[in-house]
N, C-alpha and C positions, 0 to 999 in steps of 0.2 A: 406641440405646445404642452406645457404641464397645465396640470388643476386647477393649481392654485397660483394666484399673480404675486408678484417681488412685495406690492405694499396695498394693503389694506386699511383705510380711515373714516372714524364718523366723527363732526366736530359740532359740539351744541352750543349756537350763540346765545353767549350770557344775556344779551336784551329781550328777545324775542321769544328764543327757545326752539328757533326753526333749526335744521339740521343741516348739514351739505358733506358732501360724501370725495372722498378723493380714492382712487385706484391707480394706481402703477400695475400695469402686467406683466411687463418688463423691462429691460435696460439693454440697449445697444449701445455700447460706444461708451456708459455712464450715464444715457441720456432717454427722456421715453415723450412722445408725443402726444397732443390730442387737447381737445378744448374744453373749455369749460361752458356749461348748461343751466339755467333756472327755469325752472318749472313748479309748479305747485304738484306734490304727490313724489317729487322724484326720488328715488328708492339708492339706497349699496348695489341690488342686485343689478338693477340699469344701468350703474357706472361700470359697475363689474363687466357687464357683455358690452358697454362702448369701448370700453378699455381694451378688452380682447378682439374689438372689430378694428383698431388702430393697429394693435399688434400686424394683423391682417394685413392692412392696407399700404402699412410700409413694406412690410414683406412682397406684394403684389407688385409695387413700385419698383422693387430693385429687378435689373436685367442682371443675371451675372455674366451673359456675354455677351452685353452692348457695352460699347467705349465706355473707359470710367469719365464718369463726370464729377462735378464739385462734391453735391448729394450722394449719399449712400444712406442705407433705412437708420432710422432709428428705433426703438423699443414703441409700445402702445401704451399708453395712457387715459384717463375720461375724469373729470370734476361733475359735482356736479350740487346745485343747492334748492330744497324744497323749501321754493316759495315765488308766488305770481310775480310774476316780472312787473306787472302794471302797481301792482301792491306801495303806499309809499312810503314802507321800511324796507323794501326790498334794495336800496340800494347802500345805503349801511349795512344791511347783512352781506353785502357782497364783499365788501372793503373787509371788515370783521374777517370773513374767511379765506381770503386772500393775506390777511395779517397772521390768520391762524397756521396757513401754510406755506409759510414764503421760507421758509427752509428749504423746501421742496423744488416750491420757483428757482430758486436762485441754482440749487446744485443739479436736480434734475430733471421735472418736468415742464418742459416747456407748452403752450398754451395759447390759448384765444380764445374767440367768438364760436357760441356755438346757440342752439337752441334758445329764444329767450332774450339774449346779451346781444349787443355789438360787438363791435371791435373797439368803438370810439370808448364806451362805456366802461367795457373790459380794462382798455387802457389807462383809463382817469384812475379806473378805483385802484388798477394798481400801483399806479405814482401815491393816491393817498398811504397806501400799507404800506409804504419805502420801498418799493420795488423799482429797480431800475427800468425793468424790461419781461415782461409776460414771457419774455424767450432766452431770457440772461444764460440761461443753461446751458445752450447751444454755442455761445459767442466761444468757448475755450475751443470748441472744435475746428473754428474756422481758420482760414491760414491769413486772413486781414481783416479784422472785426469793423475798423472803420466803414471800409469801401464796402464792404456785407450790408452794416446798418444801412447805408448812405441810399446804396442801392430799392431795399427794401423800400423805405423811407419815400423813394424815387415812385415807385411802383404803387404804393398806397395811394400816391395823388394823382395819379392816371386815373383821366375819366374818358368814359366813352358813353355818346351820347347825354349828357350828366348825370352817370352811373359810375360807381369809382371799379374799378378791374377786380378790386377786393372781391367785390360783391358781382363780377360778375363770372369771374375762374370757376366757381364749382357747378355753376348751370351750365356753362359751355361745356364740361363732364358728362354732365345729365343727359345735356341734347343730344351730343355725340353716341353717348350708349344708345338712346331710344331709336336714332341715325341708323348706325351698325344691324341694332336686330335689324329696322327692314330693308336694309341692303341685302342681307343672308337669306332674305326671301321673296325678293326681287318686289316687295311691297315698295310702291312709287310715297315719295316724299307727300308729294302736294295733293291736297284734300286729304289726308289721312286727319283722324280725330285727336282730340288728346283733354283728358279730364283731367286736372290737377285737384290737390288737398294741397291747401296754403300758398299764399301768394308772399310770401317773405323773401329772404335773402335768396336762397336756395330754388323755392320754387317759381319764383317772379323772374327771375335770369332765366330759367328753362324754360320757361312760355317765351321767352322773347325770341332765345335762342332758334325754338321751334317754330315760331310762328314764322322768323325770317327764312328758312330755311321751305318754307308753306304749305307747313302744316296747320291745322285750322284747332285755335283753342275753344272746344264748344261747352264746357263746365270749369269753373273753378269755387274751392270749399273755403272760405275764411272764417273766425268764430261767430259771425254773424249768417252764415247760411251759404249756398250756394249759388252762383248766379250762371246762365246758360242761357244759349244761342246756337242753336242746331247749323246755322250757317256759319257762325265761327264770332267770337267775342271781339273787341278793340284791344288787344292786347294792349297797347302803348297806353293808349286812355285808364287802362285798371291800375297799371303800372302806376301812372304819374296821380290816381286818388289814391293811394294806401298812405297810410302812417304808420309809425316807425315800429308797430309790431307786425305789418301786414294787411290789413283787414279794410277794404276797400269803401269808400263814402259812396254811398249808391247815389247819390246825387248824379254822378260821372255817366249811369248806365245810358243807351238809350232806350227808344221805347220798343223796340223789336227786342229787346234784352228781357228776361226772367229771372224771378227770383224764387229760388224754390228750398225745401227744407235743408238741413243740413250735410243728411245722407246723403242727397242726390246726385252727388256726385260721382258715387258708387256705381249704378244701373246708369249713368248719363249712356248715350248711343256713343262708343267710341273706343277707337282700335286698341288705343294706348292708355294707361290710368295711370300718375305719376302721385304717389303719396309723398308728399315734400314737407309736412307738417311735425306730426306728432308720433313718437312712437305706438307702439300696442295698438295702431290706428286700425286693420284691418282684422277683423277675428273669424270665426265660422261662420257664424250669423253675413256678417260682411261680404265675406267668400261668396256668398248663394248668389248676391245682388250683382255679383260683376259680369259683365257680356265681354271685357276686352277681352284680345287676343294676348297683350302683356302687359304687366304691372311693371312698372320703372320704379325703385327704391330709392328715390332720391333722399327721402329722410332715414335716420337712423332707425333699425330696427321696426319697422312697420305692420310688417305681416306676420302677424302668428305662426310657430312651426306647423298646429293642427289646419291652418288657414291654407298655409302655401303645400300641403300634402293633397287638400282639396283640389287645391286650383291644379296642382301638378296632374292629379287626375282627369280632368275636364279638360286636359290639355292646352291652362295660360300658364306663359311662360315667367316666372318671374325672376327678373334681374336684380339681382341683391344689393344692399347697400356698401357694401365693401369693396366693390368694385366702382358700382354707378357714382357714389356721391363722395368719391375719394379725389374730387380734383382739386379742391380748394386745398388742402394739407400739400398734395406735390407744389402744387404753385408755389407755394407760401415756400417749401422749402428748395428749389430750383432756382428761385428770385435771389434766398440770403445766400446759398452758397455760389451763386455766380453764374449756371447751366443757362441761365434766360436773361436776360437785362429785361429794367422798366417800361416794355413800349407792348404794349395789347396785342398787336398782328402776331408776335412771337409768340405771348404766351398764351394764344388762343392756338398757335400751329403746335406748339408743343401739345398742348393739353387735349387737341384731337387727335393726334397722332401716337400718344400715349393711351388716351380712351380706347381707340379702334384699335388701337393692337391687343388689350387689356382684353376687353371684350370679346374681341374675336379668341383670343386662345382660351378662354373659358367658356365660350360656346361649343368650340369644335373639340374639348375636352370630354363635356358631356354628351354631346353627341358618341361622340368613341367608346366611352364609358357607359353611355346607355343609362343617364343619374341627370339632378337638376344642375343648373349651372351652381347653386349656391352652394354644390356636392364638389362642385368641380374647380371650385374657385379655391374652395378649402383643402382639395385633394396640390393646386395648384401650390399654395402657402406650406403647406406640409412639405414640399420639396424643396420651397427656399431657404424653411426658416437654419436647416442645419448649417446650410452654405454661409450662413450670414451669420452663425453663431461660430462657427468656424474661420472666419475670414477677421468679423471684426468686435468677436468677445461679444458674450450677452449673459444678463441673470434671469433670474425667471421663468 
């Protein structure tokens, strides 16, 4: 990969004055992936390494010697706009900047729900900015744009359990990676711990995933503190009190349940620690307080490089987010180009079976290599990206 990404943008709303940031890293095909983010504080440089972890992830995705299917990668992309999602100008500055770059939409970066946004949300503000479709870009590549939409469309209203499959593709990613490591070390499923940061889209699907699978969720972190139960939480119950950013009504607890500060989820007693929240979440300081055995990077960018050189030492293992929390984008794009139809039992058999293989060769990489997996995931992308600049054109 180069230095420097295809497109670089900062755009300052004339209301407010708040910023939002768009990075292209590059272009496959004409066309580059990745969602859009609000956050209060969120920086260029943070679109910049999301943008570059897309690049990644498509890269990761493509087999060059599995059957060709519909999908083939596209380019990396990351949006992103500094301002509290809860804020109530935050959603005119959303529209605003979606207006500002729907040039962009429309020719090349395709998009969605990330950090912050919905999908529901994402979508409105884009019909308000004239946008057809948060994914317009994509439609010239397909070979029947109807039956794509139709499909998609199809897929989005699949609920499971009253949980839309949207929202639950990227946590069955999650659970699988966390799956995988303890198969590779014969560590049994059930009774194993698992402390989450944030109960949102991302990390509320991984608790569920894991909990059915019986594993025991004994901490979870939302902006109001952490709540734990050494014998293992109501997953379902935490689930069904949150609201639409997360963040659970303690009313729901029971009384065997704790509420403890907000860090605690860090030191909680347990094998597995899934930060699913916020970036920059874990630092040196953070590092000291963890007992697991691995950190699962379910959110973007999590753990500081000084953090995870720590942890690397003390021997936890940490699984990167370029791999672990890449299943919602396959989905989304397996669905529009036709590799998966609308029905759940598929796209949860694809997206394990993609996970576990995803995983497994980036573990048994660095084991070989004698490096972290995050060394090996990237050693892994470094050999597709030429195949894929070579096969099907790229800038960047």
């Amino acid at each position: 990969m180069t230095d420097h990404p295809f497109l670089s943008l900062t755009w300052t709303d004339p209301v407010t004055g708040r910023q939002g940031h768009l990075v292209i890293d590059r272009l496959v095909r004409g066309v580059a992936s990745g969602g859009l983010r609000m956050r209060a504080g969120c920086t260029l440089s943070e679109v910049a390494g999301l943008a570059r972890g897309m690049t990644m992830k498509e890269a990761l995705h493509y087999a060059p010697d599995a059957p060709a299917g519909g999908y083939i990668p596209l380019g990396g992309a990351k949006g992103g706009v500094d301002c509290d999602p809860r804020d109530p100008a935050a959603y005119g500055v959303l529209v605003r900047f979606l207006r500002a770059v729907r040039p962009y939409v429309e020719t090349m970066w395709a998009t969605g729900e990330d950090l912050g946004l919905t999908q529901d949300t994402v979508d409105r503000a884009a019909r308000e900015a004239g946008l057809v479709s948060t994914i317009q870009s994509v439609y010239r590549l397909l070979d029947d744009e109807t039956e794509a939409r139709r499909r998609l469309a199809a897929a989005f209203a699949v609920e499971v359990d009253g949980i839309g499959l949207d929202e639950l593709a990227g946590g069955c990613g999650v659970a699988e990676a966390v799956l995988t490591a303890l198969d590779r070390t014969g560590k049994p499923h059930a009774g194993t711990r698992v402390s989450l940061q944030g109960l949102g889209t991302m990390g509320g699907a991984t608790a569920r995933f894991l909990s059915r699978a019986g594993l025991l969720i004994v901490a979870v972190a939302d902006v109001k503190g952490t709540i734990a139960n050494p014998r293992g939480l109501d997953v379902d119950a935490l689930l069904a009190a949150r609201d639409g950013h997360g963040a659970v009504d303690r009313a729901a607890l029971r009384p065997e349940d704790t509420e403890l500060p907000g860090d605690a989820w860090l030191s909680a007693r347990a094998e597995v620690l899934v930060p699913a929240a916020v970036s920059y979440a874990i630092d040196t300081d953070d590092a000291a307080l963890i007992g697991a055995r691995w950190v699962v990077e379910a959110a973007n960018m999590p753990v500081l490089p000084d953090a995870e050189a720590l942890l690397a030492r003390r021997g936890v293992t940490v699984l990167p987010d370029v791999v672990v929390n890449s299943g919602t984008n396959a989905w989304w794009w397996w669905t529009l180009f036709g590799d998966i139809g609308a029905d759940a039992d598929e796209a949860f058999a694809r997206l394990r079976g993609s996970m576990r293989d995803l995983v497994g060769a980036m573990l048994t990489r660095a084991e070989a290599d004698g490096t972290t997996p995050r060394a090996a995931a990237h050693a892994i992308v470094a050999e597709r990206l030429p195949l894929i600049a070579e096969r099907f054109g790229e800038s960047g």
